[in-house]
C-alpha positions, 0 to 999 in steps of 0.5 A: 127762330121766335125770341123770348123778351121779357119785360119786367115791372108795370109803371109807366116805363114797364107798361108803356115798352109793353104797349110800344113792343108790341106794336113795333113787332112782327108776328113770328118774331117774339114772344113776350113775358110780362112780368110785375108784383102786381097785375094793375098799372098804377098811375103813380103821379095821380097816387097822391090823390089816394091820400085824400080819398082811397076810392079814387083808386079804381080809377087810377089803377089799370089791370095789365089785362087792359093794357096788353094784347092776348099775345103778351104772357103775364105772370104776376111775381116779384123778380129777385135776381138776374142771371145773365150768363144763364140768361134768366130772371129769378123771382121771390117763389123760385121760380125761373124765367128764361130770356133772349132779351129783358128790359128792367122797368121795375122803378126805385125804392125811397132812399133815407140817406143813412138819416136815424130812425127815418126809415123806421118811422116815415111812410112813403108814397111809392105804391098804392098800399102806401097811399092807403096806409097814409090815409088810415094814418092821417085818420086816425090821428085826426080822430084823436085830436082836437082843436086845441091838440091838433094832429101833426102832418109832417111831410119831409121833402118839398119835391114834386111827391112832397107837395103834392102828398101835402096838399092832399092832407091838406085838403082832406083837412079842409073837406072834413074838417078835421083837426089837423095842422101839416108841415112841408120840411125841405132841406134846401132853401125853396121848395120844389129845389132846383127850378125856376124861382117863378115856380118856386114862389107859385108854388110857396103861395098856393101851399100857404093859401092851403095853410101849409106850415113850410119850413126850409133851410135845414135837413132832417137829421133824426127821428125817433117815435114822436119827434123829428129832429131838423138841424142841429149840429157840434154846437147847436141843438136841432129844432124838435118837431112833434108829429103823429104822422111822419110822411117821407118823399126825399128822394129814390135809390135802386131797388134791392132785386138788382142790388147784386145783378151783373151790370154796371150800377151808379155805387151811390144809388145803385140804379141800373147804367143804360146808354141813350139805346136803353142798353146796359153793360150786358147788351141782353139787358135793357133798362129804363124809367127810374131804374136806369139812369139813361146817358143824355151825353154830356154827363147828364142823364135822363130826370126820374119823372114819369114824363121821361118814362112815357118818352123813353118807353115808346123808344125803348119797346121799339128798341127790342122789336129792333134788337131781336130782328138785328136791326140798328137801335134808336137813340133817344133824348129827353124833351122837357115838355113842361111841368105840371104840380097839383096842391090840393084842388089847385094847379101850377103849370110851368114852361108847357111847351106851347103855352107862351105863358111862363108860369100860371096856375087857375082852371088853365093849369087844372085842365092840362093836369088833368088832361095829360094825366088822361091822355097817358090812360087813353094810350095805354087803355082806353078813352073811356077809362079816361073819361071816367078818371077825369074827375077824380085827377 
């Protein structure tokens, strides 16, 4: 009897399981659904590059048509709901989608940790749109300023997506010559929080060279319109920020489609449990990338980058060709193979495996950014698209 699997968004760990499933399995023995709310692949570490310059997104978007293979049904929806005693996935039209096994590849959502006014007021980075908006935004206040009233850029959250995002605004300052000044706050005491001090400080220096203002030691405790309020507390008063655009990348929780699907959550993030198979509570229901937090034993799980997805989606589409003809399933571990972080037209590379050089920056780490960002859009497309995309990644 063929099987139904259904494989749910089309990021990195989506679009990656659909090209690993249907390598993996034999003809006759399932059919695939595929199933995202919208019919591109994004490549999302790339988004940044939107910020500055909104054509580079043709070159950084990937129809699904490109991806999968005439087998593969695609079906353009936002899913809303998991059934698992019906077996199906439910989407925003209400419509219904039956399956014997789905993987839940749908990403995360920007979480503001209860922070006032946060949400109300901060644009993210999480889609294509967001990029756009972002640009419009920058633009726009940098067309009512002057040098003397310069625009202010306040990106709150030193991770990767923050001072990425930063040194973009920063360099489409530079390019135009626009009046804008920009801002990278971190509520911890370094930038890029939790790593090795050497990249830390790279990181810190090509920032300041692309004359962003950093500020760190305090978390963000309130936004209204026009002011972001850092610090503070009983017997203090927080420092007040001025800004005309306030950009929020610090941090991700689970995304609200699953927020009541029947299967064991983390409380705080509710992001999707998964053992190192990809299974969830449910053993019908798969789950990977930023959706799932997948056990690496120890009480550690799997970092929600898109090196781990491209890892874990070559696995996990192999799991369900496995699954449907019942054979053992693959566990898999996460290998760190470095990492790679723009700031405008610069480039930091840390602990690339291979490379006996710690930390550098220059052409070198230019090059292997761009080159891994090309090859991910080789493996799902195609080497031309890869070519074409160079330049603008």
């Amino acid at each position: 009897m063929t099987a139904t699997v259904v494989v749910v968004g089309s990021g990195y760990a989506g679009a990656g399981a659909v090209k690993s499933f249907e390598e993996a399995v034999q003809p006759g023995e399932a059919e695939l659904t595929w199933i995202s709310d919208t019919d591109y692949h994004l490549v999302l570490h790339e988004a940044h590059r939107c910020v500055r310059d909104p054509t580079v997104e043709s070159e950084i978007t990937i129809p699904v048509e490109e991806i999968k293979s005439d087998r593969t049904t695609f079906r353009e929806g936002r899913v809303t709901g998991l059934d698992t005693d019906a077996r199906e996935l439910e989407l925003a039209d209400g419509d219904t989608v039956s399956y014997d096994y789905c993987l839940l590849a749908v990403g995360t959502r920007t979480a503001f940790y209860g922070i006032d006014g946060l949400e109300e007021h901060a644009l993210t980075l999480k889609s294509l749109p967001d990029a756009r908006e972002i640009n419009r935004q920058v633009t726009n206040a940098a067309d009512d300023a002057t040098a003397e009233e310069p625009a202010q850029v306040i990106v709150g959250g030193a991770g990767l997506s923050g001072i990425q995002t930063a040194g973009e605004v920063a360099e489409y300052r530079d390019e135009t010559g626009a009046p804008v000044e920009v801002t990278l706050v971190e509520g911890l005491d370094e930038v890029f929080p939790g790593n090795d001090p050497e990249v830390q400080g790279k990181l810190r220096k090509f920032l300041r060279e692309k004359d962003v203002g950093i500020e760190t030691g305090e978390f963000i405790s309130e936004v209204d319109k026009e002011t972001v309020y850092v610090g503070g507390g009983e017997e203090e008063q927080p420092t007040e920020m001025s800004y005309d655009v306030l950009i929020w990348t610090g941090g991700i929780t689970g995304r609200d489609e699953f927020a009541d699907a029947p299967v064991e959550k983390d409380d705080r993030s509710h992001r999707v449990h998964a053992d190192a198979t990809f299974q969830t509570s449910d053993d019908r229901v798969f789950a990977i990338g930023d959706t799932a937090l997948i056990d690496q034993g120890d009480d550690e799980v799997a970092p929600p980058t898109a090196q781990a997805a491209w890892q874990a989606a070559e696995v996990a589409g192999e799991n369900l060709a496995r699954q449907v003809r019942g054979a053992p399933l693959k566990s898999w571990s996460h290998e760190d193979k470095g990492t790679l972080i723009s700031v405008g037209d610069r480039a930091v590379a840390h602990d690339v495996v291979g490379i006996p050089i710690s930390t550098f920056g220059g052409v070198p780490a230019v090059f292997l950014k761009k080159f891994v960002a090309a090859r991910w859009i080789a493996q799902v497309s195609s080497v031309g698209r890869a070519v074409s995309a160079w330049s603008d990644m």
